[in-house]
Steps between C-alpha positions, in 0.01 A plus 500: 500500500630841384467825638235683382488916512177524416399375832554827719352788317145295529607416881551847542184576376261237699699673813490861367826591561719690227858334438623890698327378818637132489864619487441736764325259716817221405752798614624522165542815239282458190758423268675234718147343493457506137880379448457184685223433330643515159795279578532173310410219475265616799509710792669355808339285741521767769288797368255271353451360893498829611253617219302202524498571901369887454222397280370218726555273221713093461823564309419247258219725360774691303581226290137360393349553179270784613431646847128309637189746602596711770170594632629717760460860317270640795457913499570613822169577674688711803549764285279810376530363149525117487737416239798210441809600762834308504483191779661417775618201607 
């Protein structure tokens, strides 16, 4: 089973959080982010775990075909204006 990039723009999405937020919330600078992902073959082991950690999410979902239904795209009711927001662990 190969990596596959296509995985974490649609995880992302299903956890609205912007590829800016994750790197802040993994402690690193945007670029360093986007850097380890583009490394070949695949990114290493280590910010995948970490990734896969943030986004409450099995490691081994970045290497399936395509990311399963993620029906966990709730607006946030606290708020004035329910909408999507980034989750927590």
């Amino acid at each position: 089973m190969a990596y596959n990039p296509n995985i974490l723009p649609e995880a992302l999405k299903a956890r609205s959080l912007s590829r800016r937020q994750l790197s802040e919330r993994l402690g690193l600078d945007a670029a360093n982010l986007d850097e380890e992902l583009s490394r070949t073959p695949e990114p290493r082991q280590g910010i995948l775990k970490n990734i896969a950690r943030e986004l409450a999410l099995p490691l081994f979902i970045f290497f399936m075909e395509r990311l399963p239904s993620l029906h966990d795209v709730i607006p946030d009711f606290r708020s004035s204006q329910p909408a999507p927001r980034a989750k927590c662990r």
